[in-house]
N, C-alpha and C positions, 0 to 999 in steps of 0.2 A: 645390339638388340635386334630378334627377330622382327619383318612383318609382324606377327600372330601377338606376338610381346607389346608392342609396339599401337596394335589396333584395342589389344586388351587395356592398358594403359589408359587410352583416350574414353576407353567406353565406360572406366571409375566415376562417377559421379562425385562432383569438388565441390569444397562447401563455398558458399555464393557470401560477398557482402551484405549486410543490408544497414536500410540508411532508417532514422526517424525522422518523422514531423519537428518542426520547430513548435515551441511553445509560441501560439500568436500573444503576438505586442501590439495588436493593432487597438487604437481604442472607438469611440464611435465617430469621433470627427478629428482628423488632424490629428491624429495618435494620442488625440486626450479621451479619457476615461469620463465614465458620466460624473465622478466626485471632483476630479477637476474642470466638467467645462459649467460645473452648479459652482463652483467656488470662483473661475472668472466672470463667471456669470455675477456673482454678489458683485465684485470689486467692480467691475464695470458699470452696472447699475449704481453703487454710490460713488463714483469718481465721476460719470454724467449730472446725476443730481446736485454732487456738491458744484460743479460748472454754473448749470441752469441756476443753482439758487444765489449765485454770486457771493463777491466778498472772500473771505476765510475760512467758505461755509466747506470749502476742499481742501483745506488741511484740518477741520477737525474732523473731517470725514474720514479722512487720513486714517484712525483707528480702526475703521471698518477695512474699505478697501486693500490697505495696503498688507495688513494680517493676511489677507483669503487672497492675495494675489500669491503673496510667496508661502502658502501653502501649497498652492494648484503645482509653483514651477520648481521647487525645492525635493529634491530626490533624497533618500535617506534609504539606504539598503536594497535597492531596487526599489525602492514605491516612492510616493508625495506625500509628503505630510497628512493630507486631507485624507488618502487613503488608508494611513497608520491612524487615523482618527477613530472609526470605529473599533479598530481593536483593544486600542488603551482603553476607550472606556470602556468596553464590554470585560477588560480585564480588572478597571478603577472599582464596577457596579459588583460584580463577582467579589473580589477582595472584601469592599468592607459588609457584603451580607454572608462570608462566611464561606464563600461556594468552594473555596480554594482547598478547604481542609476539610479532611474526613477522617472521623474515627469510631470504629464499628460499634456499635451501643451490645455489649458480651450479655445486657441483662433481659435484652428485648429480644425477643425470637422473630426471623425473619417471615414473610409471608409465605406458604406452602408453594413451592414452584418458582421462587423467581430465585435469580442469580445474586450472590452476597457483593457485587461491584459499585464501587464510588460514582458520583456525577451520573450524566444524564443515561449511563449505562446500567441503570438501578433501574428501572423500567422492564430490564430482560426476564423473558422467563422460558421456563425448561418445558419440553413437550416431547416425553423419549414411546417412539414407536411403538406399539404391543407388537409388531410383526417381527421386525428386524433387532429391535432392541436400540435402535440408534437414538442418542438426545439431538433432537432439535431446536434453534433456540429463536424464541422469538423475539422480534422488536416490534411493538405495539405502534409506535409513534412513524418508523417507519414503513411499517406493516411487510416486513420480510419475513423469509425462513431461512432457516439456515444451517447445514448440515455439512458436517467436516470429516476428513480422516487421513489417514499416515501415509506417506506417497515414499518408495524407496528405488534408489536409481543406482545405476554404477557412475564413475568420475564422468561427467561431459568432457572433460580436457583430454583424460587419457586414451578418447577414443578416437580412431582413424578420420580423417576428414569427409569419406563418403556415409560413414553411417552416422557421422553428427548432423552432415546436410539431413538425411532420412529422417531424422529425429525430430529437427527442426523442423520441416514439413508436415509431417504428421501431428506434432504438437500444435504446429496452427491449424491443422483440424479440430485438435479438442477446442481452441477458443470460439471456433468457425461457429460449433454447436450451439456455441450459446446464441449466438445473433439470428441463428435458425428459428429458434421456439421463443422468440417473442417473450417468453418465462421469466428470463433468467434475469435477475437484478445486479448481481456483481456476482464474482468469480475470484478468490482471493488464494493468493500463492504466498506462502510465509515460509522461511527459511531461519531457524535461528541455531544460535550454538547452548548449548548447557554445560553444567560440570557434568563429567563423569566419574561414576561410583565405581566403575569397572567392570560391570554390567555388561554395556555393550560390546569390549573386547574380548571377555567371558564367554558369551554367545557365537559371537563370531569364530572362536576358538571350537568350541564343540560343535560347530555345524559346518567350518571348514578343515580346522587341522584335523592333523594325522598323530593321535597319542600312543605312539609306539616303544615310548620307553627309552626312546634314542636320544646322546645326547643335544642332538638341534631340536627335540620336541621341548625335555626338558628346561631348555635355556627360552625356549618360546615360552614355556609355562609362568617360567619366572620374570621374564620382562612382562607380561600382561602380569602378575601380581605385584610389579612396583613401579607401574608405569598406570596402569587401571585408574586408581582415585584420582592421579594426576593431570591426567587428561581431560578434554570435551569431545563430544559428541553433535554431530550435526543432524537435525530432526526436520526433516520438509511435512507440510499439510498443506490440503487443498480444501479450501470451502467453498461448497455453494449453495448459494440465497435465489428462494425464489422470489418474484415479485408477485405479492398476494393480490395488488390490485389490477396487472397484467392478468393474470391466472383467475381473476373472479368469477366468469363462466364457467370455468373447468373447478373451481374447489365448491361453487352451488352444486355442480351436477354430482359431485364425489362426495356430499355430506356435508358440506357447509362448516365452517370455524376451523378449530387446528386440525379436526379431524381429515375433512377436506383439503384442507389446503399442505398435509401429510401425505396423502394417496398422489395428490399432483407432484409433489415434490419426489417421492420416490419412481416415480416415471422417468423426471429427469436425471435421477442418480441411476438408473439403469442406463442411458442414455451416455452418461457422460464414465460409467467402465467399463461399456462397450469401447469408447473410443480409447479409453486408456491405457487396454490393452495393443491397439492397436501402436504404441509407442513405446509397447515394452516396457510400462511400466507398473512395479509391481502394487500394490493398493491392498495397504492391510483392509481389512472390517470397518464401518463405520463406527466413527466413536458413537463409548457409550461415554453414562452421566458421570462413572467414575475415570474415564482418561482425560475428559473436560476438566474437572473440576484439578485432576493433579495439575495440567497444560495450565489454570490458571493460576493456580497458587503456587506456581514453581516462574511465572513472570512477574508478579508483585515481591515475591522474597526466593529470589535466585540460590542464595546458599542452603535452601531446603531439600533441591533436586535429589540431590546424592543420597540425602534421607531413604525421603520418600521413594525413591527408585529400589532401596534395599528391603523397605517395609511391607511390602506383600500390596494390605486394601486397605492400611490405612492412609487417611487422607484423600477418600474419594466419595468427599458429601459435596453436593455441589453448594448446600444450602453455606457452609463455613469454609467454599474455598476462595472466597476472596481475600485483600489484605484486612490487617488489622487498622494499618494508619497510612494514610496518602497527604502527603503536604506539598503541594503545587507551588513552583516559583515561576518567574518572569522566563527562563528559559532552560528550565530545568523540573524535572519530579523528584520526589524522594519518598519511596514508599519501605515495606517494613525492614526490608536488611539489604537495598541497593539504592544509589541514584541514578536517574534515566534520564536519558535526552532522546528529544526526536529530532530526527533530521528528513527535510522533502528534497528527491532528487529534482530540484527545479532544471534541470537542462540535459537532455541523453544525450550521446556524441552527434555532432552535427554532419560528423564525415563518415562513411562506410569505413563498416567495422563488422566482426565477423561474430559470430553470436555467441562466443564465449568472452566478451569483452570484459562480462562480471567478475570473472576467476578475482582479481587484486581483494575486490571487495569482497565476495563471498569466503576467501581462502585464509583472510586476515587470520593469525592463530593469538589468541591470547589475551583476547576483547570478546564477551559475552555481549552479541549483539543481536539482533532480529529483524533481516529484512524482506518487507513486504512488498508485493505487487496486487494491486486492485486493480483489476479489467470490469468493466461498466459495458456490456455489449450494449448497443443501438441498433435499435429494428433500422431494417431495410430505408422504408420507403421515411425514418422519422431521420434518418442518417443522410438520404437524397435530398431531402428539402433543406437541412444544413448546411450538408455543400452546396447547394446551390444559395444560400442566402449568403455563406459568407466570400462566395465568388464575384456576387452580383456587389457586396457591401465594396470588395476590393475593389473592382474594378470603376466603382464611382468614386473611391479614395483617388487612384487612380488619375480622373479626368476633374478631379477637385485639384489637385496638385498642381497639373499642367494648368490650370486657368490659373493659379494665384502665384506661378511662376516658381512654384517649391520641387527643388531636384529627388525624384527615385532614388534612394536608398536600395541597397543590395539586398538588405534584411526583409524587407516589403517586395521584394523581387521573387524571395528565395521563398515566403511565406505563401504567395499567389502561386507558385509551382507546388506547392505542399498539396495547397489545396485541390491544384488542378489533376494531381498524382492520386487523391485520393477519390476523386471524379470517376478517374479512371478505374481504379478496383473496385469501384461499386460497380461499374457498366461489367467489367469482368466478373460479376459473381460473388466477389470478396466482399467480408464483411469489415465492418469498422467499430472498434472499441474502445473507449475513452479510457486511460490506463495511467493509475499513480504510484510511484515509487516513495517507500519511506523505509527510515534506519532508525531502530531502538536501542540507541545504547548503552548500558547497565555497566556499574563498575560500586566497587565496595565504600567510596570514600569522593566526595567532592573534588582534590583534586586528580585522583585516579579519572573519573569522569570523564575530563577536560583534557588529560593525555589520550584516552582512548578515541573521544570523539575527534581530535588533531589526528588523530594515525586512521579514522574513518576518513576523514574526506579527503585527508592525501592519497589514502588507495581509492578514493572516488576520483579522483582527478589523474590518476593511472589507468583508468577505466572509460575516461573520457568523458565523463558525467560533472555536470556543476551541484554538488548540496549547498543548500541554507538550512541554518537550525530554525526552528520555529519557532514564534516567544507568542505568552500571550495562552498558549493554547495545549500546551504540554498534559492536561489530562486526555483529551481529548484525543488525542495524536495519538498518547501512548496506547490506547483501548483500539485507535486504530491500526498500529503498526505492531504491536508484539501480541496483542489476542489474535484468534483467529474466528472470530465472528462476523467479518464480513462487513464492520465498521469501516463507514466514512468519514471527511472532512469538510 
C-alpha cells in the first residue's frame, strides 16, 4: 500500500459506537417508589399502633400491616404489587363499564370532521390545509397538531461505513430541530411491514428495469408476477405534532384556533424538509385525508391492504376508515381481521453498539408488524434544571447510603454517569429528547400471535434490547404504536 493510499484510508470517516442512557431505577428514597414508601408507610403506622395499644391488638392488626408490607417488597414482572395496583383496577373499572369493547353504531353517522377510532382516540378530528391540501389531525385533550407523511430511504445496512456515519450525524440534526423551536411536542418515526398486492414491485420495475424483450427481462417480468401478491412491503412515515400550548403566541398572532395553529405548524414542516433533505432523504407530499384514512384501516384489518392498494379511491373517507369491531384483552387486541399485541422496548443495549443494531428486528420477514419511535424533545433551559435536579437527587441518595452503611451498586454508579454524560451535551449545545420504542404485532389467528410476538423479542434480544408486552393497556398502546398520530402512553 502506497503513502497517498494509505493517508486516503485514514481520512475515510468510520462509523462511531454509540451508547444509551439507562432507563433510571432510582426511586425517591432508598430505591423505593412513592407507591411503595405510602404502603410501608401504612404497615408501619399499624404494626406501631398495634405495639402502643397492647395485648393482640398487633396480630389483628396483622390484616392491615402485613397485606401493604408484602405488597411494597414483593416484585412481580419488574414492578410491586402496589405498583400493578393501579393498573388492574383501572383495567377491573374499564372491563365492567364496557370501555374494552367497541363496536361502530353503521346506523348513527359520525360527527362531521372527527376520526371513526375506538377509545380515548374518538376525540380526533381532521383539519386538512386549503393551501397544501395536507390532513392535520387534531387532539383536543392534548391540544397537538399533527401532520405526517411517506419517508423513503435506500437499505442502512447495505451502505459503506462512512456514509452511514454521515447519515447518522445529520439525522441527529433533524431531531436537534425539534429542541430548537420550543414547538415541537413529539416527533414520531413508524416503520411497519404490509401485505403486498405487487404494486410495489410493479413500480419499482417500470421505474428501474430495462424491458427489452430480453430473456433476463422477461424471467424478471415473471418472478414480480408470481412472487408480487406474495410478498410485503416496508412503508416508513414521519410525523409531526406541534405543541398548541408551546405555540399560543405564535397561533394568536396567525389567526387563532386551527387555523392559526396550521400556518404555525407548516413553518415547522418547512423546517423539518429543509433538514430532510439534507440526509438524503427522499419525502413524498404531505398526506392527504385519503392516504390517512387507507394508513388507518389497513392497521385495524391488515388483510384489506392488498385490496385497497389495487382499488384506485376507494376506501379514502376518513369518516368510515376506522374498524368495525375492537375487543381488548388483558394482553392482547383483537380487531376486524387480525390480533395485535404491543410490546415496549423497556431496555436499549447498555453497551456501545453501532447504529444499525435494529437490522434483526426491523428485517424480521414474515410477521406483519409496526415499529414505532416517539422523541419528545425538551426545551433547553426545562432539560438543564432536570439534570440538574436528578444529579443533585443522586448525589443525596449517595450520601444517604454512606450514612446508613448501605453498599453502591454498579447500576446507581453507571445511572449518575448517564446523567453526568448528559450534563455534558447540554453545556455542548446538544439537545435532549425523551424517546419510546414500541412493537405492534398483528398476526391472523391467536396462536399465530403468540409465535410471532416469540420470534419479536428473540430478534429484540439480537439487537440487544429488553421488550415487555404490555397488559392492561393494549388499546391504547396499539393507537400509539401502529397509528401514526403522534399518540402517547
Amino acid at each position: 500500500m502506497t503513502t497517498h493510499e494509505k493517508h486516503a484510508k485514514d481520512a475515510e470517516p468510520e462509523l462511531h459506537p454509540v451508547k444509551f442512557s439507562r432507563l433510571s431505577k432510582r426511586g425517591i428514597l432508598l430505591g423505593l417508589s412513592l407507591a411503595q414508601l405510602i404502603a410501608i408507610g401504612v404497615a408501619i403506622a399499624a404494626f406501631v399502633l398495634g405495639l402502643y395499644t397492647g395485648g393482640q391488638t398487633v396480630l389483628y392488626l396483622g390484616v392491615v400491616w402485613l397485606p401493604a408490607l408484602l405488597v411494597a417488597v414483593i416484585r412481580v414482572g419488574g414492578r410491586s404489587l402496589v405498583e400493578w395496583l393501579p393498573i388492574g383496577l383501572a383495567w377491573m373499572w374499564r372491563s365492567v363499564t364496557g370501555q374494552t369493547r367497541y363496536r361502530r353504531r353503521i346506523v348513527k353517522p359520525r360527527p362531521a370532521g372527527t376520526l371513526a377510532l375506538p377509545g380515548d382516540a374518538a376525540a380526533l378530528r381532521q383539519y386538512v390545509d386549503p393551501e397544501t391540501g395536507a390532513v392535520m389531525v387534531h387532539d383536543p385533550h392534548a391540544q397537538m397538531l399533527t401532520v405526517l407523511r411517506e419517508i423513503t430511504h435506500p437499505s442502512f445496512v447495505l451502505l459503506d461505513p462512512g456514509e452511514q456515519e454521515r447519515r447518522v450525524q445529520a439525522w441527529g440534526r433533524v431531531l436537534a430541530t425539534g429542541c430548537r423551536s420550543g414547538r415541537i411536542a413529539r416527533i414520531q418515526v413508524l416503520e411497519r411491514t404490509i401485505p403486498d398486492s405487487g404494486t410495489g414491485l410493479a413500480q419499482w420495475w417500470a421505474s428501474q428495469g430495462v424491458d427489452d424483450g430480453s430473456w433476463v427481462a422477461n424471467t424478471y417480468k415473471e418472478l414480480i408476477d408470481r412472487a408480487g401478491p406474495a410478498g410485503e412491503r416496508h412503508v416508513s412515515t414521519l410525523s409531526l405534532s406541534l405543541d398548541m400550548k408551546a405555540a399560543a403566541r405564535q397561533v394568536r398572532t396567525a389567526g387563532r384556533g386551527l387555523r392559526g395553529a396550521a400556518a404555525v405548524l407548516k413553518q415547522e414542516m418547512t423546517t423539518l424538509t429543509t433538514a430532510l433533505r439534507a440526509v438524503d432523504l427522499d419525502a413524498s407530499d404531505w398526506y392527504t385525508p385519503g392516504q390517512l384514512a387507507i394508513m388507518l384501516r389497513t392497521a385495524y384489518d391488515p388483510q384489506i391492504a392488498a385490496t385497497l392498494d389495487r382499488a384506485g379511491d376507494i376506501g379514502q373517507d376518513l369518516a368510515t376508515a376506522g374498524p368495525v369491531a375492537v375487543e381488548e384483552r388483558w394482553d392482547r387486541l383483537r380487531s376486524d381481521s387480525a390480533w395485535h399485541a404491543v410490546l415496549w422496548i423497556s431496555e436499549w443495549p447498555r453497551s456501545q453498539v453501532f447504529p444499525g443494531f435494529l437490522s434483526p428486528l426491523l428485517l424480521t420477514g414474515g410477521i406483519r408488524r409496526a415499529v414505532t419511535l416517539l422523541y419528545d424533545p425538551i426545551r433547553a433551559d426545562v432539560a438543564a434544571r432536570d439534570v440538574r435536579k436528578r444529579k443533585t437527587e443522586h448525589i443525596s441518595d449517595q450520601a444517604q447510603r454512606r450514612r446508613i452503611g448501605q453498599i453502591e451498586d454498579a447500576e446507581q454508579s453507571a445511572e449518575l454517569q448517564d446523567v453526568l454524560q448528559q450534563e455534558a451535551d447540554l453545556i455542548s449545545g446538544h439537545g435532549i429528547l425523551r424517546f419510546t420504542g414500541l412493537v405492534a404485532v398483528s398476526a391472523d389467528t391467536g396462536p399465530e400471535l403468540d409465535a410471532a410476538v416469540a420470534a419479536i423479542e428473540q430478534a429484540a434480544v439480537q439487537a440487544s434490547c429488553e421488550t415487555r408486552r404490555l397488559v392492561g393497556q393494549q388499546a391504547s398502546a396499539f393507537a400509539a404504536a401502529a397509528l401514526p398520530l403522534g399518540r402517547g402512553l
